[in-house]
PyMOL Python script that loads the backbone (N, CA, C, O; Angstrom):
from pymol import cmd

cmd.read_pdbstr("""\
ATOM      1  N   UNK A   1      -8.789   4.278 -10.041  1.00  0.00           N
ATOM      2  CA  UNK A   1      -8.837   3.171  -9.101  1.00  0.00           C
ATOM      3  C   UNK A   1      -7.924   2.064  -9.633  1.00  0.00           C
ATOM      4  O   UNK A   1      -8.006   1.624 -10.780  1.00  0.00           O
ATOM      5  N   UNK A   2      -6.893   1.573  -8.552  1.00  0.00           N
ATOM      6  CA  UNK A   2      -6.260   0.381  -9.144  1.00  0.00           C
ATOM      7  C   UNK A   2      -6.703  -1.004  -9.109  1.00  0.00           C
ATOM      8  O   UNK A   2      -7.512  -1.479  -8.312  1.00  0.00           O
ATOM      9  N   UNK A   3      -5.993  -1.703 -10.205  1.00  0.00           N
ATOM     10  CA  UNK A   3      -6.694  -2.939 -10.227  1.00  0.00           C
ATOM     11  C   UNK A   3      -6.425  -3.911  -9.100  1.00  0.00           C
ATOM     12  O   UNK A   3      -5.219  -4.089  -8.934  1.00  0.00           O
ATOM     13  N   UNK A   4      -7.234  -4.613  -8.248  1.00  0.00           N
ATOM     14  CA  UNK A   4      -7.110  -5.034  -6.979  1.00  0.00           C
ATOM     15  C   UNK A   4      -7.214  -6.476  -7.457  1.00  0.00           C
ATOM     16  O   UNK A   4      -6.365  -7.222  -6.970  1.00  0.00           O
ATOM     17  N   UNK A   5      -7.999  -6.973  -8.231  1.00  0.00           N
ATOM     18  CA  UNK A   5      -8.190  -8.357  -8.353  1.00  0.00           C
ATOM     19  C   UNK A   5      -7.331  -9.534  -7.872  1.00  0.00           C
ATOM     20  O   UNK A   5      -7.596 -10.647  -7.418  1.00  0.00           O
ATOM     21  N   UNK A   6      -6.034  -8.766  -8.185  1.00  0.00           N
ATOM     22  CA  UNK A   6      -4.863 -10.403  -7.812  1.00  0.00           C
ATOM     23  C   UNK A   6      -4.639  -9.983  -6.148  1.00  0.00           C
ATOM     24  O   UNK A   6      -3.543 -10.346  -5.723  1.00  0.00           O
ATOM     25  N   UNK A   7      -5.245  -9.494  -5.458  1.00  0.00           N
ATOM     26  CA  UNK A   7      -5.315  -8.964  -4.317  1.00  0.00           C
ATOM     27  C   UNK A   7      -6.090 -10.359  -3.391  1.00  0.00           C
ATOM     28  O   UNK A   7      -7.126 -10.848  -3.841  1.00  0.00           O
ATOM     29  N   UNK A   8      -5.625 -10.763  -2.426  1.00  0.00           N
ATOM     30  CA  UNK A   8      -6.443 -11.403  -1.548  1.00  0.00           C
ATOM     31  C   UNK A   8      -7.848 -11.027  -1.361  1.00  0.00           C
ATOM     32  O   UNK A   8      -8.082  -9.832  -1.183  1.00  0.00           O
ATOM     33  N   UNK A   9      -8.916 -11.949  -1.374  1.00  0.00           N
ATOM     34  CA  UNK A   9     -10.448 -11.062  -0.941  1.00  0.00           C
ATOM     35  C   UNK A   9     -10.336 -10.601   0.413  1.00  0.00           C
ATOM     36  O   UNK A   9     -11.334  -9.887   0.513  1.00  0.00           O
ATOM     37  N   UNK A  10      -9.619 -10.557   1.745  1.00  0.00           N
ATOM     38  CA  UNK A  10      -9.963  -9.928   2.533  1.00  0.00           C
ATOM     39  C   UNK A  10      -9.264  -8.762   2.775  1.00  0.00           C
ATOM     40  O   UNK A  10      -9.810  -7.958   3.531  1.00  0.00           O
ATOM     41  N   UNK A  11      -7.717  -8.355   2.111  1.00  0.00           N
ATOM     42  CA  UNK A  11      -7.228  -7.360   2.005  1.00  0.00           C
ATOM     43  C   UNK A  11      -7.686  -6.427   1.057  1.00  0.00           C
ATOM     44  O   UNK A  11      -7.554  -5.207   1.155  1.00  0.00           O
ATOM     45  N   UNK A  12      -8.188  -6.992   0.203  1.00  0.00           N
ATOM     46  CA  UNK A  12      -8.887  -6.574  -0.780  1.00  0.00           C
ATOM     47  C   UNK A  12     -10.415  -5.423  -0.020  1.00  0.00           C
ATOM     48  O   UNK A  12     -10.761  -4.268  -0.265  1.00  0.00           O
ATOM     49  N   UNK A  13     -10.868  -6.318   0.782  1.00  0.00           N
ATOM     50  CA  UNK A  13     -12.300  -5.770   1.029  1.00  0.00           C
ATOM     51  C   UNK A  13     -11.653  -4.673   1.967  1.00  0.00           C
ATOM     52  O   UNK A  13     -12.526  -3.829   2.167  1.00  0.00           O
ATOM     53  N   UNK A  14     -10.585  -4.363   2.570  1.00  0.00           N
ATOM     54  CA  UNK A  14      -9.808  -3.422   3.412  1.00  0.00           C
ATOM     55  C   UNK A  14      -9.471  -2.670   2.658  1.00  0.00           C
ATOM     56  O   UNK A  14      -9.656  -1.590   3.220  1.00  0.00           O
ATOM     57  N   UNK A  15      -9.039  -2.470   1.610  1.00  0.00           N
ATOM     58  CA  UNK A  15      -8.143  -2.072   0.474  1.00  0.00           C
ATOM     59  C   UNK A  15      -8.857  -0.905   0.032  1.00  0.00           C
ATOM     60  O   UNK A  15      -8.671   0.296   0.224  1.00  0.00           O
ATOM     61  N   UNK A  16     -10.047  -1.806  -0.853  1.00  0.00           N
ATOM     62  CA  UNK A  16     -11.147  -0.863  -1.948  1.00  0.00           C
ATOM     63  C   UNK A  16     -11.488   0.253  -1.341  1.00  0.00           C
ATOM     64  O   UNK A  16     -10.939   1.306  -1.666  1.00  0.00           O
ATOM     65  N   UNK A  17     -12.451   0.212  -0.358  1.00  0.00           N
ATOM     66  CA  UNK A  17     -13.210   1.473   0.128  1.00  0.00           C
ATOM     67  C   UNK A  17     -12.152   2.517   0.772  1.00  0.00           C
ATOM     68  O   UNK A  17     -12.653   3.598   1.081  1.00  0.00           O
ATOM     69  N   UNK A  18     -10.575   2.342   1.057  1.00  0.00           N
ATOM     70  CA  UNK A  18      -9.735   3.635   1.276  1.00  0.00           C
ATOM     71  C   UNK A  18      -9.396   4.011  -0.429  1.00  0.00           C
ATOM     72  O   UNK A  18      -9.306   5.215  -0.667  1.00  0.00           O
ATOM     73  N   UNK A  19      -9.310   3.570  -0.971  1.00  0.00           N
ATOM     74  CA  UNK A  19      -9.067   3.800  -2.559  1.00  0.00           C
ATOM     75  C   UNK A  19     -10.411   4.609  -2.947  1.00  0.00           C
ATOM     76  O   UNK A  19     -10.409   5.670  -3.570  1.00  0.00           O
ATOM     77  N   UNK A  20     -11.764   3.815  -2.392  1.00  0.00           N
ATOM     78  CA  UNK A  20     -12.638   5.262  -3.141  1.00  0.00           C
ATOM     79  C   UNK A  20     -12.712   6.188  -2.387  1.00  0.00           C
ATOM     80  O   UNK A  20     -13.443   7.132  -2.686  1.00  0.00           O
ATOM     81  N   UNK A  21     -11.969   6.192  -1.174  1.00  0.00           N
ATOM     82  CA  UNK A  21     -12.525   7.294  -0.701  1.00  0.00           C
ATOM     83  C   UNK A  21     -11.264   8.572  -1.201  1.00  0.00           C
ATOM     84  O   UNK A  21     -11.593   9.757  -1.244  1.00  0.00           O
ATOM     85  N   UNK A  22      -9.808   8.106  -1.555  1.00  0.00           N
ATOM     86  CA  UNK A  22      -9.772   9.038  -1.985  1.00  0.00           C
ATOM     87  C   UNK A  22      -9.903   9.699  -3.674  1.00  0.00           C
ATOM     88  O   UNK A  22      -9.388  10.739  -4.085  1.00  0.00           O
ATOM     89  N   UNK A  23     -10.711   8.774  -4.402  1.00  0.00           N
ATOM     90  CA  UNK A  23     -11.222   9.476  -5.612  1.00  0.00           C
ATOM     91  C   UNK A  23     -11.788  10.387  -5.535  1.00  0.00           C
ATOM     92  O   UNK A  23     -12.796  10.505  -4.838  1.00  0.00           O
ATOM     93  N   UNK A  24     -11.044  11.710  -6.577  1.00  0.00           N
ATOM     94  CA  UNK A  24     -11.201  12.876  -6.280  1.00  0.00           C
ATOM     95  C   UNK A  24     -10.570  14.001  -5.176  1.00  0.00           C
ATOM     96  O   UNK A  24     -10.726  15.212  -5.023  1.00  0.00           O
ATOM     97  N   UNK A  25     -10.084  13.363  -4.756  1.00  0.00           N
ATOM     98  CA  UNK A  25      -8.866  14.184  -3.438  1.00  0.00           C
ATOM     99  C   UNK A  25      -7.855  14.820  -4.192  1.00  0.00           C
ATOM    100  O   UNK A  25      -7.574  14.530  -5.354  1.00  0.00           O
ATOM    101  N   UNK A  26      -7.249  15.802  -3.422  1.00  0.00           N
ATOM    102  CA  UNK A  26      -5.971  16.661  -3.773  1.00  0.00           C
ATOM    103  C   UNK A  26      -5.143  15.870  -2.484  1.00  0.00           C
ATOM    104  O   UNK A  26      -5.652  16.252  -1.430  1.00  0.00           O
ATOM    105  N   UNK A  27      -4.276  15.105  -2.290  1.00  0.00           N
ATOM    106  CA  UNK A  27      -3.318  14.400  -1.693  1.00  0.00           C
ATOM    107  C   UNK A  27      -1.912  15.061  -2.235  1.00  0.00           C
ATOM    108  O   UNK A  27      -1.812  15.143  -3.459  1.00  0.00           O
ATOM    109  N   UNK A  28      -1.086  15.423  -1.633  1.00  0.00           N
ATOM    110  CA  UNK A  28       0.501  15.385  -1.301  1.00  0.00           C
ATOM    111  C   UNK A  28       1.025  14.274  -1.772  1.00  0.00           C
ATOM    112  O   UNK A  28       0.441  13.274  -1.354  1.00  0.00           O
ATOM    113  N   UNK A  29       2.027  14.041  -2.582  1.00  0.00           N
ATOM    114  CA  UNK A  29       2.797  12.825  -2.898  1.00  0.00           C
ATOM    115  C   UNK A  29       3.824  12.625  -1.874  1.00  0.00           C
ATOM    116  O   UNK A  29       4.571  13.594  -1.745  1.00  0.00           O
ATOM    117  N   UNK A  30       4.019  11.793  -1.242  1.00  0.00           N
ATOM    118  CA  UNK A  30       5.395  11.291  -0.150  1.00  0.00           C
ATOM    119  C   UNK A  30       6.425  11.343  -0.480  1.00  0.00           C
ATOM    120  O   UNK A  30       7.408  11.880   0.031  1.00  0.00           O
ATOM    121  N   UNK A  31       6.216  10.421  -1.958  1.00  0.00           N
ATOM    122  CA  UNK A  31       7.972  10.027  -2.641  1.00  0.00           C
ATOM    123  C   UNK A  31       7.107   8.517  -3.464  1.00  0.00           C
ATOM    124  O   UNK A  31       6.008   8.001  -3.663  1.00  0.00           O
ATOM    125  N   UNK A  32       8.005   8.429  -3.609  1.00  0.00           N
ATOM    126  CA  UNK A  32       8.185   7.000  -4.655  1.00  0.00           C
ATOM    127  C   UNK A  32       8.934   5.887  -3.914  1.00  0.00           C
ATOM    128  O   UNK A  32      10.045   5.905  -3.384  1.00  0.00           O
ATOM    129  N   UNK A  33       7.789   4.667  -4.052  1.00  0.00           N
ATOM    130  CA  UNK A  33       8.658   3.407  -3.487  1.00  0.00           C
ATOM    131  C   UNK A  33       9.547   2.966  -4.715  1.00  0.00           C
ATOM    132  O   UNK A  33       9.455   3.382  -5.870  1.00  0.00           O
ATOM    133  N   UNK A  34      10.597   1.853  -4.116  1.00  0.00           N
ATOM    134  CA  UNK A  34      11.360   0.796  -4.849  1.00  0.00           C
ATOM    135  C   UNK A  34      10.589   0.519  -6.025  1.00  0.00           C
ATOM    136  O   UNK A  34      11.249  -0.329  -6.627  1.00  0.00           O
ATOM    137  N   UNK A  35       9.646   0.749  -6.621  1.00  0.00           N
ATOM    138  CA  UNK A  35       8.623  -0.269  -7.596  1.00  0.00           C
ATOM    139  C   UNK A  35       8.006   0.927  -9.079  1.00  0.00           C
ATOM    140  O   UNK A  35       7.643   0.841 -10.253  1.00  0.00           O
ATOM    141  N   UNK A  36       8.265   2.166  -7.797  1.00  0.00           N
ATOM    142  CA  UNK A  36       8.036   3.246  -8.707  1.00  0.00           C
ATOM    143  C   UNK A  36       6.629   3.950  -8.769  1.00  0.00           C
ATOM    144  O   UNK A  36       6.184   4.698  -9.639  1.00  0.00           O
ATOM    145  N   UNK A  37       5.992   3.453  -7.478  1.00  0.00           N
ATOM    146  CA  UNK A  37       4.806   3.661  -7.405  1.00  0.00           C
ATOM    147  C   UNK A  37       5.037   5.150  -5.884  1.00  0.00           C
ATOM    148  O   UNK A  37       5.853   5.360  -4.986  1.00  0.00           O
ATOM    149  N   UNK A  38       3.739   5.830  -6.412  1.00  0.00           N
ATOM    150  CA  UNK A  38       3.502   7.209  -5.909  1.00  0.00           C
ATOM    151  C   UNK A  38       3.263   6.638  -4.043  1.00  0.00           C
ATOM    152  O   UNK A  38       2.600   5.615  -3.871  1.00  0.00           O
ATOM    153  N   UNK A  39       3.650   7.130  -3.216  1.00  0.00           N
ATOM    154  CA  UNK A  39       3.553   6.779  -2.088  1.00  0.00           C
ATOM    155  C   UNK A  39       2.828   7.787  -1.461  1.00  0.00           C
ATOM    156  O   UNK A  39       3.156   8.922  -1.807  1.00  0.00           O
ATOM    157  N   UNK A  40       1.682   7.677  -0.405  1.00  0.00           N
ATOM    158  CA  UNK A  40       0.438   9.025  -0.335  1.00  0.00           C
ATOM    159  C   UNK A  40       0.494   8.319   1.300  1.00  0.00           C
ATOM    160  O   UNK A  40       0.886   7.153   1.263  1.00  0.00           O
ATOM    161  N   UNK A  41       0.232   8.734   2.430  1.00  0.00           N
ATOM    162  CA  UNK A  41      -0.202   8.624   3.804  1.00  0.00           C
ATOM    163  C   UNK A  41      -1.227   9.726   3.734  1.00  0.00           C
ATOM    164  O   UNK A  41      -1.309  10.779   3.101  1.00  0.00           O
ATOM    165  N   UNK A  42      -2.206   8.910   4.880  1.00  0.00           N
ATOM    166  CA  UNK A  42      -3.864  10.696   4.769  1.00  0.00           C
ATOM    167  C   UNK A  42      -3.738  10.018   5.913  1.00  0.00           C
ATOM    168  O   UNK A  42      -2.908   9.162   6.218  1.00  0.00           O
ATOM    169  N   UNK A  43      -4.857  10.581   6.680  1.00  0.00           N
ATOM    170  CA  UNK A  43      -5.559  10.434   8.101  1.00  0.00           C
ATOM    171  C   UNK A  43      -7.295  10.757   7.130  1.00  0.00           C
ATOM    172  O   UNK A  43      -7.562  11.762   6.471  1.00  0.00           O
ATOM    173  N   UNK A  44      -8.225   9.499   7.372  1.00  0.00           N
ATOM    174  CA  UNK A  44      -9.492   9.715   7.544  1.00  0.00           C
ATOM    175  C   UNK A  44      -9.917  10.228   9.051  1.00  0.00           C
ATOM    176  O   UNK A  44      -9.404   9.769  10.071  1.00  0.00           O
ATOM    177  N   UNK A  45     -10.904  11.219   9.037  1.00  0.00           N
ATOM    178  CA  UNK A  45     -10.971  11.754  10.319  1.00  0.00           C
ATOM    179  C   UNK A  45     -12.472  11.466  11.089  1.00  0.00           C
ATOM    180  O   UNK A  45     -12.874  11.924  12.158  1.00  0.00           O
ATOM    181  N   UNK A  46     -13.272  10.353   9.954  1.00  0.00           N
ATOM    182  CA  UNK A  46     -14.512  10.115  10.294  1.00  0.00           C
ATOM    183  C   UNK A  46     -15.091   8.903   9.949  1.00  0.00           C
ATOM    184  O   UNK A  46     -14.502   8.487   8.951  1.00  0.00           O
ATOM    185  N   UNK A  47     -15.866   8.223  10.259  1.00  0.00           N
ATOM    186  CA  UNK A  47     -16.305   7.117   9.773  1.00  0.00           C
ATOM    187  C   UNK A  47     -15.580   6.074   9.940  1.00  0.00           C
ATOM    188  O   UNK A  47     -14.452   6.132  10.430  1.00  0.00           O
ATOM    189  N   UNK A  48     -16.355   4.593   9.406  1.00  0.00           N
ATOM    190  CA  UNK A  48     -15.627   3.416   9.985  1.00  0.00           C
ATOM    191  C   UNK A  48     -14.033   3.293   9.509  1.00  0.00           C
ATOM    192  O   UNK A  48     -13.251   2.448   9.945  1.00  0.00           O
ATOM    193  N   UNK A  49     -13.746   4.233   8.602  1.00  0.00           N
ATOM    194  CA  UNK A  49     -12.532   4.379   7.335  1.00  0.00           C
ATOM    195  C   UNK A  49     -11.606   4.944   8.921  1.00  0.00           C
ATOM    196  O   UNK A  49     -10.413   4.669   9.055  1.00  0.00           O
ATOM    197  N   UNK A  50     -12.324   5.670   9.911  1.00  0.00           N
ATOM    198  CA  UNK A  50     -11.116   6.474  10.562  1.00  0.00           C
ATOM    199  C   UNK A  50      -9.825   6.088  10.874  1.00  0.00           C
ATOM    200  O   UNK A  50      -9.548   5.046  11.468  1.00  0.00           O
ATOM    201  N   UNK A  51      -8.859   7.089  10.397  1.00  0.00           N
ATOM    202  CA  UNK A  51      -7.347   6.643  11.030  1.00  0.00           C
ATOM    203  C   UNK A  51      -6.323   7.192  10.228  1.00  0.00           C
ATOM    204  O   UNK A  51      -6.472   8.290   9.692  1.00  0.00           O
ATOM    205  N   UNK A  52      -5.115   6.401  10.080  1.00  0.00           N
ATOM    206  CA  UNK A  52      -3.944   6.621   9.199  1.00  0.00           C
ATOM    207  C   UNK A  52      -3.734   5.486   8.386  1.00  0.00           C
ATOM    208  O   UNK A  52      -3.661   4.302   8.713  1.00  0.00           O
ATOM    209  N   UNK A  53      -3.641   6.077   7.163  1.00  0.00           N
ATOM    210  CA  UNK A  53      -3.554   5.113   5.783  1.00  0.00           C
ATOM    211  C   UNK A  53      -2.417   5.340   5.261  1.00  0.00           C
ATOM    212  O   UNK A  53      -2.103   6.526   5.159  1.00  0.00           O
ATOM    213  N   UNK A  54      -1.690   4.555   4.892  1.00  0.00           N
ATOM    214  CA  UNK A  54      -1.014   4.659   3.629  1.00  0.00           C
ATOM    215  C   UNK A  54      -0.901   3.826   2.293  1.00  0.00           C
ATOM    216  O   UNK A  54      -0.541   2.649   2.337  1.00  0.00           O
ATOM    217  N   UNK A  55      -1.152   4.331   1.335  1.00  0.00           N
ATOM    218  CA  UNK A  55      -1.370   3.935   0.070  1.00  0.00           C
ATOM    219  C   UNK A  55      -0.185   3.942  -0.878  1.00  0.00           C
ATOM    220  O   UNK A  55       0.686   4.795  -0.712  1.00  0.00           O
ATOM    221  N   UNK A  56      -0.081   3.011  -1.909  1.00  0.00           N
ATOM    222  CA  UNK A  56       1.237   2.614  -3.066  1.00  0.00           C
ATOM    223  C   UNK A  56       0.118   2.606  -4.287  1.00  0.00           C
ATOM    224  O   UNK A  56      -0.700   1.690  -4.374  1.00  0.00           O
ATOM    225  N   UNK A  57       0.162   3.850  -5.340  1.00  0.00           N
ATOM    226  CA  UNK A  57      -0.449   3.634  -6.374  1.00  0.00           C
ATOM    227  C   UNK A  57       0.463   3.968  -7.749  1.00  0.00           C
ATOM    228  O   UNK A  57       1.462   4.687  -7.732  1.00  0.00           O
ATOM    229  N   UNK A  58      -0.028   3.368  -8.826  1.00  0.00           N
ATOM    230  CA  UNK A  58       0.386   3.968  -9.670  1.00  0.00           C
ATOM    231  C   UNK A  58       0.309   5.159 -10.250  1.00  0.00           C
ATOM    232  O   UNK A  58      -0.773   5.722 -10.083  1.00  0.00           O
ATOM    233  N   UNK A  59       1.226   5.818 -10.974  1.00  0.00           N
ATOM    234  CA  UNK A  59       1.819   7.546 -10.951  1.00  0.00           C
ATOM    235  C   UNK A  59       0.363   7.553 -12.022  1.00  0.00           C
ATOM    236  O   UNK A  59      -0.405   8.491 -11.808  1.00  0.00           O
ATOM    237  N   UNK A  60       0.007   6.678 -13.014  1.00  0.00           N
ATOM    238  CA  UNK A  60      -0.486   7.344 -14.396  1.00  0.00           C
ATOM    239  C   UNK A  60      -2.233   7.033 -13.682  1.00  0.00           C
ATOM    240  O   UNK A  60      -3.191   7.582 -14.226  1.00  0.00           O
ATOM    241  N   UNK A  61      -2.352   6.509 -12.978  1.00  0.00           N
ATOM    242  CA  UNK A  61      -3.788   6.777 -12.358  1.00  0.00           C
ATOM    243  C   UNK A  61      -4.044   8.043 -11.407  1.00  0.00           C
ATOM    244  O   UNK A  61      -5.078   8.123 -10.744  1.00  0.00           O
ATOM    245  N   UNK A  62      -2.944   9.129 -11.371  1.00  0.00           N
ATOM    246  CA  UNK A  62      -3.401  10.417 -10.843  1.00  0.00           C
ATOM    247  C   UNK A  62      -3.123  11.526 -11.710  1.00  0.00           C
ATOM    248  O   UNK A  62      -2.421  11.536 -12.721  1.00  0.00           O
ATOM    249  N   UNK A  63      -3.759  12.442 -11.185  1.00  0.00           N
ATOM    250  CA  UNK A  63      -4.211  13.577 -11.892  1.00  0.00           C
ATOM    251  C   UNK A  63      -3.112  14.532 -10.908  1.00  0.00           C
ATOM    252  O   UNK A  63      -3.122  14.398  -9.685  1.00  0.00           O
ATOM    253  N   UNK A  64      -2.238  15.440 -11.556  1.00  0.00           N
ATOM    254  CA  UNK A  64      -1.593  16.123 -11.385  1.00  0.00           C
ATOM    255  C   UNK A  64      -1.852  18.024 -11.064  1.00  0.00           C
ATOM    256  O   UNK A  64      -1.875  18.908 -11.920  1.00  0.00           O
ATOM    257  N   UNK A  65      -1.981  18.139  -9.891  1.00  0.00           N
ATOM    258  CA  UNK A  65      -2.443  19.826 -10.124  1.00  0.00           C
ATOM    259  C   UNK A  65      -1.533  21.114  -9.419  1.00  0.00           C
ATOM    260  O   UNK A  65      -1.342  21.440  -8.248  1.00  0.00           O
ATOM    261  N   UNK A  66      -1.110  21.625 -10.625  1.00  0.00           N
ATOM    262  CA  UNK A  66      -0.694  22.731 -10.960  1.00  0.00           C
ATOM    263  C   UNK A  66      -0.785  24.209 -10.728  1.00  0.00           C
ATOM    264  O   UNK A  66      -0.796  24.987 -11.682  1.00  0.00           O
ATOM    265  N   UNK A  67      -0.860  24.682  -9.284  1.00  0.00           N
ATOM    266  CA  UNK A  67      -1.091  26.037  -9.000  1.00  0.00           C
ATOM    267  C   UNK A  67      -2.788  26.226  -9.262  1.00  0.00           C
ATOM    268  O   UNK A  67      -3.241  27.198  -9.866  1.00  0.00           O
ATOM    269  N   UNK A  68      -3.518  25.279  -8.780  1.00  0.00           N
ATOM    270  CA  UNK A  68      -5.064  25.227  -8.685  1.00  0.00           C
ATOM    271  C   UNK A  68      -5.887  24.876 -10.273  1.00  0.00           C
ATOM    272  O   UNK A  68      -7.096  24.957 -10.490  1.00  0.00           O
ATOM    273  N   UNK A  69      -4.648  24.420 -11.375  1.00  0.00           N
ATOM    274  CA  UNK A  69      -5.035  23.628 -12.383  1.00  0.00           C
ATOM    275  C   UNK A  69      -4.975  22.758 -12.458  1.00  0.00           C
ATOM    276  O   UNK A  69      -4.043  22.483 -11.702  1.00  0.00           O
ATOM    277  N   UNK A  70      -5.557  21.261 -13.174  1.00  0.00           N
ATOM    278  CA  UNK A  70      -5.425  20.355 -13.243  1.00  0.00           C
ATOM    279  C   UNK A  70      -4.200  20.249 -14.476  1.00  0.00           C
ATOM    280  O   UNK A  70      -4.041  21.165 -15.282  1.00  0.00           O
ATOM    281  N   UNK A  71      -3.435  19.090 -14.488  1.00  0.00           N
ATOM    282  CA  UNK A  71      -2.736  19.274 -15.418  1.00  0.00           C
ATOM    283  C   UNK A  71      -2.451  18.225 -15.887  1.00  0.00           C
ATOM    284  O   UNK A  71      -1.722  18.169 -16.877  1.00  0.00           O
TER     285      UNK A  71
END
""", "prot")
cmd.dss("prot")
cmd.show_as("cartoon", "prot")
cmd.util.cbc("prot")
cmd.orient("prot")
């Protein structure tokens, strides 16, 4: 989970709960923005979360998997 703190509180309160929801997901990487951060788009398909997201995280807060290994 990234650190949100210097984050506005109301983007913030938008922010957090798509971030946990994908802790623990196998996500597709997009590409890399200007900044160097991992670029991810999902579709939630349920709940108040529903829709299209896209997320800018850092590379060393994911877990990398390898032909059904973690790596």
């Amino acid at each position: 989970m990234p650190d949100l703190t210097s984050m506005p509180m109301q983007q913030r309160r938008e922010t957090e709960p798509v971030f946990r929801h994908l802790r623990g997901m196998c996500k597709r990487v997009g590409g890399f923005n200007q900044f160097g951060l991992v670029e991810l788009d999902f579709r939630i398909r349920k709940g108040r979360l529903s829709g299209w997201h896209s997320v800018a995280i850092e590379p060393h807060l994911l877990r990398v998997q390898n032909h059904g290994r973690v790596v």
